[in-house]
N, C-alpha and C positions, 0 to 999 in steps of 0.2 A: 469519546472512546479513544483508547489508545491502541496503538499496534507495537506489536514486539519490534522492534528494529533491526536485529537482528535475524529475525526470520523474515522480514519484510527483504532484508539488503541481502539474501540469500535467496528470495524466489527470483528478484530481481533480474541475478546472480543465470540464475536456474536455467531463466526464460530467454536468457542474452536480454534484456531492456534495461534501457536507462530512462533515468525520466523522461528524456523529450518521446521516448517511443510507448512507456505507461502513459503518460496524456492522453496522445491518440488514442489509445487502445480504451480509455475508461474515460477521456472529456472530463478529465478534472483538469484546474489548471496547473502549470508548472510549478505556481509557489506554494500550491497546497499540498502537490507531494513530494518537494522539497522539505515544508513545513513537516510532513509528515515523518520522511527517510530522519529525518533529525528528531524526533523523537518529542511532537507537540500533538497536541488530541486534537480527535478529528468527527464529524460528525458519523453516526449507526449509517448514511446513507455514503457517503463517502467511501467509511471501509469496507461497505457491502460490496460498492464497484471497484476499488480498489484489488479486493482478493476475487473476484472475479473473473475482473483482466488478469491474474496471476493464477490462475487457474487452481485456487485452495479454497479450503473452505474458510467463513470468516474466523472460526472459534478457533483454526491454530494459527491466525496470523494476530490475535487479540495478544492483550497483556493480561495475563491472569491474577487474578482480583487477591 
């Protein structure tokens, strides 16, 4: 699954977080949502916790198909 990167580095943005404080917030690791902010797929469970810690829903943080 991919995430839009730009709506990703804009809730980011939103929420004041940077990666080391998404980590904590979702318990991924730091290279996976670096992996991610950079624009590499990720696993349905991933960006589920992902846009959860950022408080949206998954489908506008998705890449549309």
């Amino acid at each position: 699954m991919r995430i839009n990167r730009i709506k990703f580095v804009s809730e980011m943005a939103r929420n004041d977080f940077n990666v080391n404080d998404l980590t904590e917030r979702c318990g991924i690791s730091r290279g996976t949502i670096s992996s991610v902010k950079n624009g590499k797929t990720c696993s349905p469970n991933t960006a589920k916790r992902i846009a959860e810690a950022l408080n949206v829903e998954l489908k506008y943080l998705t890449e549309e198909a």
